[in-house]
N, C-alpha and C positions, 0 to 999 in steps of 0.2 A: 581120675574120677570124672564123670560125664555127665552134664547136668542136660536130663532132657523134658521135654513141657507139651502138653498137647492141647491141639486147641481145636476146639469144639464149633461146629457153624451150629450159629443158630438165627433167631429173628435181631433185626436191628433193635438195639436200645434205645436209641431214640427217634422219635418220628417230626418229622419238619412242620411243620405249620406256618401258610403266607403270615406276613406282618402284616398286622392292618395301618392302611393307608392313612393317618390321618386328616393329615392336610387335605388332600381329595375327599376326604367325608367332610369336612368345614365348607370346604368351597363348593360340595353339590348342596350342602342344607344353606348356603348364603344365598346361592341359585334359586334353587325353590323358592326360598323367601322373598326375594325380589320379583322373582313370577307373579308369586301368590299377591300380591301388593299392586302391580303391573295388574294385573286380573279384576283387582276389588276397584282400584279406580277406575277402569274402563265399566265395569258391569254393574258399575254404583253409581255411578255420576247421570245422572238425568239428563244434562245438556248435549249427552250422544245422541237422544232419543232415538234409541233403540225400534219403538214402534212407528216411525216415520222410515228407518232402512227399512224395514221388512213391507211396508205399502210402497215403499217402489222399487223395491230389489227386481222383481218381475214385472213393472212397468213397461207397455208399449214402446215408449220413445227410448226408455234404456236399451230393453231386448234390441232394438233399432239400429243403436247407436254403437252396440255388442257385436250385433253382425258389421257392422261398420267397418269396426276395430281389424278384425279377423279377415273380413277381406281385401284390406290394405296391406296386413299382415303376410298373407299369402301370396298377393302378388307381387310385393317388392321384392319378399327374400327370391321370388320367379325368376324375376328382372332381374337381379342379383347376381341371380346363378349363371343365368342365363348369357348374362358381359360379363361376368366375374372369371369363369371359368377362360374363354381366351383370352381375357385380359392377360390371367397369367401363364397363361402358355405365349401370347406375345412376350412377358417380361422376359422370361427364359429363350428368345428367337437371338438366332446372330447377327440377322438385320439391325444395324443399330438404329434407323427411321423407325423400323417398328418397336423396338424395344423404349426409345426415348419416348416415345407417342404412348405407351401401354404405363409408362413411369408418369408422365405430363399428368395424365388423367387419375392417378390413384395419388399424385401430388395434390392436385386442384382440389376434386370432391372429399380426401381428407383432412385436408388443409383452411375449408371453409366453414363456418358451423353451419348445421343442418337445416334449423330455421330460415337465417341467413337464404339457404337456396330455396327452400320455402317459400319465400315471399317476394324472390324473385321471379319465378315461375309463376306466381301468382298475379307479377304486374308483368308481366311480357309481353304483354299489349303496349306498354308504355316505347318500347323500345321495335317492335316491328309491329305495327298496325291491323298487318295484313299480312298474311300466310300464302305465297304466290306460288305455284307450281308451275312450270313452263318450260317449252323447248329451247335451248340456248339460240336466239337469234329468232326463233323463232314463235309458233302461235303458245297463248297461257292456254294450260289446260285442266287449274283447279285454282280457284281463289277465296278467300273465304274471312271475315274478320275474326281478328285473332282472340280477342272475347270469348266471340261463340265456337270454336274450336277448345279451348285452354278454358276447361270451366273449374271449381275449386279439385273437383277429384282427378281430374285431370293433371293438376300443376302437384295437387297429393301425390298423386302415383310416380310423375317425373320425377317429382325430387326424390323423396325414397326409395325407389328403383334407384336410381341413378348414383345417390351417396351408399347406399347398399353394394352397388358392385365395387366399388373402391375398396371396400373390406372386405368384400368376400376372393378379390383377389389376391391382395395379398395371403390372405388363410389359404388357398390352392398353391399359390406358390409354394408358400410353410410345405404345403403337403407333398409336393412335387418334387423340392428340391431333400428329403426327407430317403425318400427310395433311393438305393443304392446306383451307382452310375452303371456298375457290371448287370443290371435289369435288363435296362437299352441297349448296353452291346452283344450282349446275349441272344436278345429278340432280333437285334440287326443281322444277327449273324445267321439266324434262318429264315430272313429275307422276309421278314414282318416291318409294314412301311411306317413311317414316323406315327399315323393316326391308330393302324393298327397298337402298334406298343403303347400309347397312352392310353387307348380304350380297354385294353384288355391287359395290362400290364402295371401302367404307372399308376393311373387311378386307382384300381381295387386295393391296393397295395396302399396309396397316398392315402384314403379313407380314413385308414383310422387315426394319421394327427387332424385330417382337415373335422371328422364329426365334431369333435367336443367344441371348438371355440366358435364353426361354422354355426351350433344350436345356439350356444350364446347368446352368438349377433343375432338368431331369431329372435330369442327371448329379450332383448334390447331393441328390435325392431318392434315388438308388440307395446311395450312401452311409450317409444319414442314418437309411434304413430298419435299420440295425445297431441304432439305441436300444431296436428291439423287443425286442431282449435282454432287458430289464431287465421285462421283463414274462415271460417264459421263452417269448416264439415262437417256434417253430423257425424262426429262419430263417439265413444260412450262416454268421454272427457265433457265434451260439449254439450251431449245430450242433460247430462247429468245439469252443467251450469246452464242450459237454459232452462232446465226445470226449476233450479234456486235463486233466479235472477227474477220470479217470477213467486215463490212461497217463499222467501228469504231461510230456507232451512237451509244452510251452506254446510255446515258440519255433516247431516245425515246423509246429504246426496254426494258429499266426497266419499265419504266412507261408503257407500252404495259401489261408489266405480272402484274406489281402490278395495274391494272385496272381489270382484268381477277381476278387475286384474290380476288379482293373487292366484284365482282360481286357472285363469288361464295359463298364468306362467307355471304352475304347479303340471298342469297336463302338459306341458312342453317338455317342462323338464324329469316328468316320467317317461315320454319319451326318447329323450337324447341319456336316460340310462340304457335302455334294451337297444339304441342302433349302436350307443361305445361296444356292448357288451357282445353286441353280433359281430362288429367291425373285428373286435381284438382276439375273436375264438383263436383265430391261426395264429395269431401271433402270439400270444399268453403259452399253447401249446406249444409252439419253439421255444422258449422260454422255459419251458418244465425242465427243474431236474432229470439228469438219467433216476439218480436214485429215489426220486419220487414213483417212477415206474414200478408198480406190484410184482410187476417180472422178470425186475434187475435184483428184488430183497426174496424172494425163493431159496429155499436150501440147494446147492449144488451148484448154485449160477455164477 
């Protein structure tokens, strides 16, 4: 005797349904509540006064002090780039003179605080008087007191320039030593000389580690440029505190620049999204699955 059974498809019996997440529903509504709370005491409390930021949000001596900001900002990360970039192409030389000299220097100006060189730039007058240009042995041919040469934005720019390429080389090196070594043997091998292969080879390629932490150090140079205070630059920090050093509203004129800052690091860092996102196309692309490919999942393929 043969016992036989037939079995019928049909739709599944049962249908799945996600779990809901509890604990992530406590911790967004605890979230919100601490927002909401965070909110009522900033936009309740009087002693913001609210209507004193908004009369000088757009003030002359802010706007002033705003372009101030952004042109220190620009030129340092310049200056940055500018020594940054052979610094760390010295680091990587076989010269050890040049490679200890490119090390000495990303020692020193990381090694110092920023201020610190700040305000030494600032008195460098104290230490050479007089700025002498001259033929060795022979006639000067530019002299000048070191004062009127080295004025505050002056000794601004030096220092942050200066402490600026100390990190911007190492982040090139990061980038540099990152590309594969078979790049440069490759390139050497069709007779592309050491300047050629870094400019058209190592770089485009080193890009994508050096963007992300290189914007960073912008978006921390835009900040940091606030120490020029201490030397009385005008810039939005300063601006701001000589305006409250003068109507004692201390609270509203902070909160004026720390909104101006926010705003600016916000536009930096919408653009250090679109240059990661250009830098990485080639690479994200190497990176694809085959079987992400539309034309590896085809019938027959």
């Amino acid at each position: 005797m043969t016992l036989t059974s037939k079995v019928t498809a049909g739709e599944p019996s049962d249908i799945v349904y996600p779990r809901r997440n509890y604990p992530q529903i406590v911790a967004s509504i605890l979230v919100l509540l601490v927002l909401a709370l965070i909110a009522r005491a900033i936009f309740s409390n009087d002693n913001f006064q609210w209507d004193v930021v908004r009369e000088y949000f757009f003030s002359a001596s802010i706007l002033d002090g705003l372009w101030m900001t952004i042109k220190l900002t620009i030129v340092a990360v310049f200056i940055g780039s500018v020594l940054g970039i052979p610094l760390a192409v010295m680091r990587q030389s076989a010269n050890p003179t040049v490679r200890y000299f490119a090390f000495g220097y990303v020692w020193f100006f990381r090694g110092t605080p920023l201020l610190v060189q700040l305000v030494f730039w600032f008195n460098i007058a104290l230490l050479f008087p007089t700025l002498t240009v001259k033929v060795p042995f022979g006639p000067t041919l530019f002299s000048e007191q070191t004062n009127t040469l080295v004025t505050p934005l002056i000794a601004a720019v030096l220092a942050l320039g200066l402490n600026q390429a100390a990190y911007t080389a190492e982040i090139v090196r990061a980038g540099l030593i990152s590309v594969d070594k078979g790049q440069t043997e490759a390139a050497a091998a069709i007779g592309m000389t050491k300047i050629q292969t870094l400019r058209k080879i190592v770089l485009p390629q080193a890009m994508r580690v050096i963007i992300p932490p290189l914007a960073s150090e912008t978006i921390n140079m835009l900040k940091v440029t606030s120490l020029v205070s201490v030397i009385s630059l005008g810039d939005l920090l300063y601006s701001a505190q000589a305006i409250y050093q003068a109507n004692y509203k201390v609270i509203p004129l902070l909160l004026v620049a720390s909104i101006w800052y926010l705003l600016l690091v916000t536009v930096l860092s919408v653009g250090q999204y679109y240059l990661e996102r250009h830098f990485s196309r080639g690479y994200q692309a190497l990176r694809k699955p085959l079987n992400e490919d539309p034309a590896m999942t085809e019938p027959g393929r």
